[in-house]
C-alpha positions as CSV (number, residue, x, y, z in Angstrom):
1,X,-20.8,49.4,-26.2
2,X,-20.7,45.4,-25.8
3,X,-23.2,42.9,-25.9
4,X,-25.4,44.4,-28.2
5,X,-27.0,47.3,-26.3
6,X,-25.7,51.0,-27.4
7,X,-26.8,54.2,-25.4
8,X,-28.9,55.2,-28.2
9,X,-30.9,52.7,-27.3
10,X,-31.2,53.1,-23.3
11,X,-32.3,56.7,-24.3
12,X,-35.3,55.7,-26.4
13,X,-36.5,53.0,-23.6
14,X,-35.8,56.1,-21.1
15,X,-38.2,58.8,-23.3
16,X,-40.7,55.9,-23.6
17,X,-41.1,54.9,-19.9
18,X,-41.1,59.1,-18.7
19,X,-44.1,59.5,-20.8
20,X,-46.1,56.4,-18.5
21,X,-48.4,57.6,-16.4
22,X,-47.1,57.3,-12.5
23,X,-48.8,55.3,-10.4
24,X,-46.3,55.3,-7.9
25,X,-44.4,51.8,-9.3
26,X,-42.9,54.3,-11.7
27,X,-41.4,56.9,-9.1
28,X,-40.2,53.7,-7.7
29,X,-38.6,52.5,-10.9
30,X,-37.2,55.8,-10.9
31,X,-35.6,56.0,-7.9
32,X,-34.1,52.4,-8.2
33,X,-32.9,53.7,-11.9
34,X,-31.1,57.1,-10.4
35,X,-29.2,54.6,-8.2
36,X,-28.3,52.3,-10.2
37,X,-27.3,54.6,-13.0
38,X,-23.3,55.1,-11.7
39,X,-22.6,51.3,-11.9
40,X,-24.4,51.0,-15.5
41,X,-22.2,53.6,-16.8
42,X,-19.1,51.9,-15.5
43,X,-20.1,48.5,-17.1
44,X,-20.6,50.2,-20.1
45,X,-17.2,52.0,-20.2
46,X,-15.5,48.5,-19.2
47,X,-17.5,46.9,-22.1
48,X,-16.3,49.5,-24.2
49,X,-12.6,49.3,-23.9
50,X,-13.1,45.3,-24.1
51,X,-15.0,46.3,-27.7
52,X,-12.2,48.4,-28.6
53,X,-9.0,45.7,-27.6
54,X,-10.9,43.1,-29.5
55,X,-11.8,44.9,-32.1
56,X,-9.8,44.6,-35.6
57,X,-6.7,46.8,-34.9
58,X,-7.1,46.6,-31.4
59,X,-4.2,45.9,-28.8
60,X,-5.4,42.1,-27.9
61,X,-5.9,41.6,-32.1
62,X,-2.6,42.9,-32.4
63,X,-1.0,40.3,-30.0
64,X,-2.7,37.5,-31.3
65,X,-2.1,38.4,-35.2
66,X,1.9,38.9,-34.1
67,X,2.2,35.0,-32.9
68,X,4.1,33.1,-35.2
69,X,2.4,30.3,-37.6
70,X,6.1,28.7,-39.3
71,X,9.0,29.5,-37.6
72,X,10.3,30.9,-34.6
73,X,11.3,34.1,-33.4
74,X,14.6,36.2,-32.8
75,X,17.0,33.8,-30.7
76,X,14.2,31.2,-29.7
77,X,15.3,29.1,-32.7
78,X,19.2,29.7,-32.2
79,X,18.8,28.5,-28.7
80,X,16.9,25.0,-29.4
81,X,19.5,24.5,-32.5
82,X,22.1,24.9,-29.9
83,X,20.5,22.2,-27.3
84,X,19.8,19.6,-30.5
85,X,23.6,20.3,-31.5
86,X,24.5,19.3,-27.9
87,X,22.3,16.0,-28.0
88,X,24.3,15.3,-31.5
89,X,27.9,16.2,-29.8
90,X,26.8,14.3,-26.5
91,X,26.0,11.0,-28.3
92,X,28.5,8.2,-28.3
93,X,29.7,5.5,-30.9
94,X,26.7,3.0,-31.7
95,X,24.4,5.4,-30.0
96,X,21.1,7.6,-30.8
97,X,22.9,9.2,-33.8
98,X,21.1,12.7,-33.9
99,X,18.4,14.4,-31.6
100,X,15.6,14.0,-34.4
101,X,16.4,10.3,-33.5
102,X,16.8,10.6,-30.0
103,X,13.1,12.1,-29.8
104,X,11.6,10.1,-32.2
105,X,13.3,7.1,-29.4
106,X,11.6,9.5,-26.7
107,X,8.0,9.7,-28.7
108,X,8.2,5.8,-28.7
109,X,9.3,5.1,-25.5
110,X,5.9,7.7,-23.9
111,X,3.9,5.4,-26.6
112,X,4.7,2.3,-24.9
113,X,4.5,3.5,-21.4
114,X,0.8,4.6,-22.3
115,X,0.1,1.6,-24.2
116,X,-3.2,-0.1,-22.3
117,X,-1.5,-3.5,-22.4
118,X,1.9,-3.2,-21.9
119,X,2.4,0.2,-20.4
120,X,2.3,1.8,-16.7
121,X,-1.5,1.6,-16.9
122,X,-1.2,-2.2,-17.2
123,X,1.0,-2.3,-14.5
124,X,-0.9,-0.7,-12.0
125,X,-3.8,-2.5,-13.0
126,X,-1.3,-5.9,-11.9
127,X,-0.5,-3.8,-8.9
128,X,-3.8,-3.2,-8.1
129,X,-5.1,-6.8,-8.6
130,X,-2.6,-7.8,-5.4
131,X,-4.6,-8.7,-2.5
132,X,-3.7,-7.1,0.4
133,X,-5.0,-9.5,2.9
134,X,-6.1,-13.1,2.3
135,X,-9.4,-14.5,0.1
136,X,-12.1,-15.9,0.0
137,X,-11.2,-19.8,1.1
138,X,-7.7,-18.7,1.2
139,X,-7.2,-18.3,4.7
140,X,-9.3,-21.2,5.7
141,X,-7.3,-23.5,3.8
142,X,-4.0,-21.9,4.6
143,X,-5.3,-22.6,8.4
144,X,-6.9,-26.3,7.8
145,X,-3.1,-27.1,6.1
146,X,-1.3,-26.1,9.0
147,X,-4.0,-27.2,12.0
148,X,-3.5,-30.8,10.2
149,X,0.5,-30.1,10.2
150,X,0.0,-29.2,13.6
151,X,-1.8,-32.4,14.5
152,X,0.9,-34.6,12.8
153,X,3.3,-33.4,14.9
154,X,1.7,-33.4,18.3
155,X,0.8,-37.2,17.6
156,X,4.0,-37.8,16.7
157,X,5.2,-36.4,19.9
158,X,5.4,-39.3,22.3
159,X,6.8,-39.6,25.6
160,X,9.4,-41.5,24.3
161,X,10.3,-39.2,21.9
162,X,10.6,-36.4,24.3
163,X,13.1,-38.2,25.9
164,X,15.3,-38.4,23.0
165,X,14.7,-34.7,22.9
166,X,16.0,-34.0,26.5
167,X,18.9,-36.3,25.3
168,X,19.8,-33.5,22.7
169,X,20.5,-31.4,25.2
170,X,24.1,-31.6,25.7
171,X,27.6,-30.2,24.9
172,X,27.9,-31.4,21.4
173,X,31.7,-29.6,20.4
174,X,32.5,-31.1,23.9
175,X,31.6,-34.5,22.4
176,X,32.9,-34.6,19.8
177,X,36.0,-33.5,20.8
178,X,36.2,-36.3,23.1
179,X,35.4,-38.8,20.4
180,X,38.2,-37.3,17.6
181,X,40.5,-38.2,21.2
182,X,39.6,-41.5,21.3
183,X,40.1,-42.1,18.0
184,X,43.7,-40.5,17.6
185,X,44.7,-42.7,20.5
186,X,43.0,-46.2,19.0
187,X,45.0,-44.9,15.7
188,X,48.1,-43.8,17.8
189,X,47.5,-47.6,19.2
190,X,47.5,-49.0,16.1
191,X,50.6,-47.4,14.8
192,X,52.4,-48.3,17.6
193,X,50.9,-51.9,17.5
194,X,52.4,-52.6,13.7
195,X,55.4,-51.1,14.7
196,X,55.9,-54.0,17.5
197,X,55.0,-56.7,15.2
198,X,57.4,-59.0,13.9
199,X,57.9,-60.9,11.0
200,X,59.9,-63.5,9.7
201,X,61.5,-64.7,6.3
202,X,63.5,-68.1,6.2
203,X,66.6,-68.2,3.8
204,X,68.5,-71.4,2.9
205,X,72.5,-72.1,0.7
206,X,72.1,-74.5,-2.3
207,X,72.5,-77.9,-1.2
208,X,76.0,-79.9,-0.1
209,X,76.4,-83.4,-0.8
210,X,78.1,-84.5,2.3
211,X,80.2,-82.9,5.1
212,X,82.6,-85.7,6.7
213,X,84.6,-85.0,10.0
214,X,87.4,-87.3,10.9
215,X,89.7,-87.3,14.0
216,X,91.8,-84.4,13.4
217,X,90.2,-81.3,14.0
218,X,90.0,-78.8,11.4
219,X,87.4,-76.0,10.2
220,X,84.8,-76.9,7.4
221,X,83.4,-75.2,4.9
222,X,79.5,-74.7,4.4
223,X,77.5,-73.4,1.8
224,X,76.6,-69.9,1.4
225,X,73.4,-68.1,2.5
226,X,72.0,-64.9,0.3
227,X,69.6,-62.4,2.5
228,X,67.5,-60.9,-0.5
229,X,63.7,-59.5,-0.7
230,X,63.6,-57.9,2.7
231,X,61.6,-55.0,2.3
232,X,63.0,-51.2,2.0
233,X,63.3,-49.7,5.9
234,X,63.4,-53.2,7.6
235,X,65.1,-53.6,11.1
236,X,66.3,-56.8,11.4
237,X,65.5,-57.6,15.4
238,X,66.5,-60.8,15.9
239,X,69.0,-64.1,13.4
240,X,69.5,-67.6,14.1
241,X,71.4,-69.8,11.8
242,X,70.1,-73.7,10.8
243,X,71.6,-76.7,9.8
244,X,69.7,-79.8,7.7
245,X,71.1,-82.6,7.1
246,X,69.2,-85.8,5.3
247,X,71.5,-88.7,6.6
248,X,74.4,-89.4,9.2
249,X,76.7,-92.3,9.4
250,X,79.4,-93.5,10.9
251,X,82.4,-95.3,8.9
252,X,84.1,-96.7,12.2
253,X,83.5,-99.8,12.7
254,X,82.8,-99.2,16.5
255,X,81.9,-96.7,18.8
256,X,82.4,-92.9,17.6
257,X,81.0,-89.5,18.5
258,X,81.3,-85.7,18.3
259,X,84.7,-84.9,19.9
260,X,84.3,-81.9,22.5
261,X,82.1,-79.0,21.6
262,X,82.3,-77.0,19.0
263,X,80.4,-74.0,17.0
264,X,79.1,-73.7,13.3
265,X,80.0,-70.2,12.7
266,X,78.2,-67.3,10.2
267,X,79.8,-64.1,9.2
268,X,78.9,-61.2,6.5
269,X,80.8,-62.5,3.4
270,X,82.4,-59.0,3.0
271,X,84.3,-60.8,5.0
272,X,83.0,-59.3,8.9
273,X,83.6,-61.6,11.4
274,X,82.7,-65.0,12.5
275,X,80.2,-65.6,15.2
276,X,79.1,-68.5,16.8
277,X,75.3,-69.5,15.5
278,X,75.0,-73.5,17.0
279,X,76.3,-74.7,19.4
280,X,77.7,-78.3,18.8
281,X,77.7,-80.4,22.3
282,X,80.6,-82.6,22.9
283,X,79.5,-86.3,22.1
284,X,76.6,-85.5,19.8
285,X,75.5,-87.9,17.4
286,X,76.9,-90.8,19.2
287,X,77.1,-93.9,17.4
288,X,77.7,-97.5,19.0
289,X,79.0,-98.7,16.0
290,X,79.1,-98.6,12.2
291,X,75.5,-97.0,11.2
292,X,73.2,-94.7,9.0
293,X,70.8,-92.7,11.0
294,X,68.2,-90.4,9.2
295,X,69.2,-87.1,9.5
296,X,67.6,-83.7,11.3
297,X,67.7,-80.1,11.5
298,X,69.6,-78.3,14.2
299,X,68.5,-74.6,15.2
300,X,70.9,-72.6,16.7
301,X,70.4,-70.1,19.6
302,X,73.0,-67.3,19.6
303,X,71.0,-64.0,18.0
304,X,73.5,-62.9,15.2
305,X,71.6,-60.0,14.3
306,X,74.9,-58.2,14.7
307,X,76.0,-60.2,11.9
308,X,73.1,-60.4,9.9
309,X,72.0,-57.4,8.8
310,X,71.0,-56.5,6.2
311,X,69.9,-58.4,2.4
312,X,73.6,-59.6,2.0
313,X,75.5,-63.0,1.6
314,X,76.4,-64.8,4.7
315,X,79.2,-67.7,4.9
316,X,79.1,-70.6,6.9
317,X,81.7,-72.9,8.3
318,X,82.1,-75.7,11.5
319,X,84.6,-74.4,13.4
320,X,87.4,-77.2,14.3
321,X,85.1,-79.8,13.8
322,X,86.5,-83.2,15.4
323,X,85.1,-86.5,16.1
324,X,86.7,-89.4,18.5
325,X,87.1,-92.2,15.3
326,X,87.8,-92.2,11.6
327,X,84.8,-90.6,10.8
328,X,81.7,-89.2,11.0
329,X,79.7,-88.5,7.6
330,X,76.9,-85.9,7.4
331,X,74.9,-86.9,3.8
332,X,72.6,-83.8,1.8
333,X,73.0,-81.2,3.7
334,X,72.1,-77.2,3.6
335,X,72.6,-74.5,6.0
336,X,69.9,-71.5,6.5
337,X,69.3,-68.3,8.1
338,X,65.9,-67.7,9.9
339,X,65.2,-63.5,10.5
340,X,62.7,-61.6,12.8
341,X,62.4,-58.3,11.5
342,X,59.9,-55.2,11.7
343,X,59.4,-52.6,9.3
């Protein structure tokens, strides 16, 4: 029987307390005791058999004295050899080299995560410390910063300001599609504007010391002209030839003059052909008698551009040049091209 009390015992108290005298209480106590007495004899069998399985020898002693204190049991240890193998087979190069390791890894990774300062508990405690909704003077100042923004912008909002704004308000891609159109056709304009202007080079012969025409007419021989330095892709639009001379005189002692008109001539010195560049007028340079004159420069007016071409050399002659007398003597002279090209 448990907790101290055997039947022995209840037996004695039970011969004691029939020998009282009865007052009544006792039949009482009697009557409550016969009633009870089925319960008290099953608490006392339960309390035995728990006497009995705790007992030295008995079934719960047994269990407890068969749990192992070193190693374990039957196919327990097999099976947890066989997980650590696969930890040791699963790990790669330069990794966790065994499974003591890789728990020993694991132990020290739970240590850190429950460490006060730097684990989850510290983080939560950061979490925590996050306000939810604004603090304190936060809010106020937050609003005071933003009435005063506010403000600013209102003042700055003037009447003449919202007209600019209104101004905004239009088709901008439309715009500016208009302007990039105005500015190809200014360019376009431009383009087309150099392409129309002209330019002009003057090229001169070496100098001739004189040129003398007599009365029997007969072509002369002028110096030659070289084109050069006309730049690459030039179109030569327009060629006059010149003639300089620094002196005139005539050696007949009376009256004496250009006889009929004549041409000085230019070709390509390949040879192309000759073309008329001045025209000479019949009774130019008219003297009255024997005289120097200073001298002048005639510009022709036939465009030779068919001629002149190109940077080339270009000869020059007077074509059947004829005057009325014994002679007529142009002094220093030089012949010249003058071209209007574009590029």
């Amino acid at each position: 029987m448990g907790f101290g009390v055997k039947q022995a015992d209840v037996a004695a108290i039970k011969a004691v307390t029939d020998n009282l005298p009865d007052a009544g209480a006792l039949s009482d106590l009697a009557i409550l005791l016969a009633a009870a007495s089925p319960e008290i004899a099953q608490i006392l069998g339960d309390t035995g058999e728990l006497q009995t399985d705790w007992a030295n020898g008995g079934r719960l002693d047994l269990l407890i004295d068969a749990i192992p204190t070193t190693a374990m049991r039957g196919t327990d240890n097999a099976a947890l050899a066989s997980v650590l193998g696969a930890l040791d087979t699963a790990a790669a190069t330069g990794a966790v080299s065994n499974a003591k390791l890789a728990v020993a890894y694991l132990k020290q990774l739970v240590t850190k995560q429950l460490n006060a300062t730097d684990g989850f508990g510290a983080l939560k405690t950061l979490l925590d410390a996050i306000p939810t909704t604004m603090r304190g003077t936060d809010s106020a100042a937050l609003a005071s910063a933003w009435t005063a923004a506010l403000a600013t912008a209102l003042g700055n909002y003037t009447a003449a300001r919202a007209v600019y704004l209104d101004e905004l308000d239009f088709d901008l891609q439309g715009t500016l599609s208009t302007i990039a159109g105005y500015i190809d056709a200014e360019i376009a304009t431009i383009i087309t504007s150099q392409g129309r202007e002209i330019l002009t080079m003057d090229f001169w012969s070496d100098t001739q010391e004189e040129l003398l025409i007599n009365a029997t007419a007969g072509d002369k021989s002028l110096p030659t002209v070289t084109v050069a330095e006309l730049p690459a892709g030039a179109t030569i639009v327009r060629a006059v030839a010149m003639f300089k001379f620094r002196m005139v005189e005539n050696v007949y002692a009376g009256a004496n003059a250009i006889n009929v008109a004549q041409h000085i001539q230019v070709r390509d010195d390949t040879p192309g052909t000759w073309r008329d560049a001045i025209s000479i007028a019949d009774n130019l340079v008219t003297f009255t008698e024997a005289a120097r004159e200073g001298g002048d420069l005639l510009i022709g007016d036939h465009d030779i551009a068919v001629e002149v071409d190109a940077n080339d050399g270009y000869n020059f002659q007077w074509d059947q040049a004829d005057a009325d007398q014994i002679s007529i003597n142009f002094n220093d002279i030089q012949v010249g091209l003058r071209i209007w090209y574009s590029v």
